[in-house]
N, C-alpha and C positions, 0 to 999 in steps of 0.2 A: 589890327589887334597885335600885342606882342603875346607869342606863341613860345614857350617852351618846348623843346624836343629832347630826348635822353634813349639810350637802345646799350645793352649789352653787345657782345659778340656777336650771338645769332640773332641781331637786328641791325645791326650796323647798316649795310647796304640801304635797304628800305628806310630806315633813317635820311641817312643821305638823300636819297629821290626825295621824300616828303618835306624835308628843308628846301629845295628847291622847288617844289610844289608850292609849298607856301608863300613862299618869297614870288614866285609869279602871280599868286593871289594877290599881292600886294600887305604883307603879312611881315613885322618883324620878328627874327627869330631866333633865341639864345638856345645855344648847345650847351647840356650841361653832360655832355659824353656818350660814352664813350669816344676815344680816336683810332679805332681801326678795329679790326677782326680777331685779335690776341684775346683766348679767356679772361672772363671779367666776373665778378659776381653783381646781376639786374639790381639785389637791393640798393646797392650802393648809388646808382644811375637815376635809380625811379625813386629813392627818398629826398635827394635831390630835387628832383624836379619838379615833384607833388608838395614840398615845403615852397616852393616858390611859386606856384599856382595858391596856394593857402596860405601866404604870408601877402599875396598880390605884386608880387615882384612880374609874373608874367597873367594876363587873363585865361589862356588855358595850355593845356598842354598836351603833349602826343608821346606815347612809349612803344617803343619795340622793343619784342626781343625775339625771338623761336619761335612760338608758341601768342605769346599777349600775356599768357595766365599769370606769370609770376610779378610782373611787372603791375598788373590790375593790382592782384592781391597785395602786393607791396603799397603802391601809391593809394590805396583804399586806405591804410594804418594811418596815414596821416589826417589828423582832426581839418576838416573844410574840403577835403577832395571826394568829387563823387567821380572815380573812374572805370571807366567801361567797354568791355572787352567787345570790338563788336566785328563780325566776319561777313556784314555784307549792309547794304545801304540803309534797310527799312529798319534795322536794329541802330543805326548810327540816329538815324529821323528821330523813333523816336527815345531814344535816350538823352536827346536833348531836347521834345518837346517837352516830357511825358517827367523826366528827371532832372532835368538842367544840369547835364553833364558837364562838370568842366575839364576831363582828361582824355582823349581815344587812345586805345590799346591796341595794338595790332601785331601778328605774328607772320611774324618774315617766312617762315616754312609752312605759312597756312592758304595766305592767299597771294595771289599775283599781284604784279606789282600794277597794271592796271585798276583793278579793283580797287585796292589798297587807295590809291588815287582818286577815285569817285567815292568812295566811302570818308574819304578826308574831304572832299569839298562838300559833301552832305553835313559831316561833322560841324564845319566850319561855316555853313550857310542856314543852319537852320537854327530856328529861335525857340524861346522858351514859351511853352505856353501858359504858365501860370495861371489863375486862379485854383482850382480845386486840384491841382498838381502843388502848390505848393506848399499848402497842409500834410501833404504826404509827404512831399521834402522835410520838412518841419521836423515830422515825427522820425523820421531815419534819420537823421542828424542828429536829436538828443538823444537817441540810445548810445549808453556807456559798452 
């Protein structure tokens, strides 16, 4: 899959590792920034990146930043992103059985960077299970 990645300041690091995470999944993956640790403002990073998962330039994508929150809530604004902030494995599962996530959120100052790593191969390995999940999809999608 090509993978999307984006992180402010206080994601940058974790970023990094999860680019090379991926990339030994066997995972293509465009950086759409930050480059280093200097203040940045997340909207900038994660509307980026959540237009290009919803325009199909990338199939999904991954945010960091401090926290996850601001970056979620960012990449949420964009029409076709369902992204989701999730801080340990069985919340990764099912947000893409249950939702068909196509963003994970993650916060650099929340969890280790192990974790962080099993919960992106969770993200990244499990499928959608559609039927009576996707009428719920359906209906969170047309709300204005």
């Amino acid at each position: 899959m090509r993978i999307g990645v984006a992180s402010d300041h206080g994601g940058y690091r974790l970023k990094e590792l999860i680019k090379r995470s991926l990339l030994e999944m066997g995972h293509d993956v465009v950086d759409f920034g930050c480059d280093n640790e200097s203040s940045c403002d997340y909207p900038d990073f994660a509307a980026t990146a959540a237009k290009a998962v919803s325009e199909g330039e990338v199939e999904r994508g991954v945010l960091v930043c401090g926290t996850g929150i601001g970056m979620s809530m960012t990449a949420n604004r964009i029409p076709g992103v369902r992204a989701a902030l999730c801080n340990d494995g069985f919340s990764a599962e099912m947000t893409r059985r249950h939702n068909d996530a196509n963003i994970l959120c993650l916060g650099q100052r929340v969890i280790g960077d192990g974790l962080a790593v099993r919960i992106l191969e969770i993200f990244m390995s499990t499928p959608f299970d559609g039927g009576r999940h996707q009428r719920r999809i359906d209906k969170m999608m047309a709300l204005k």
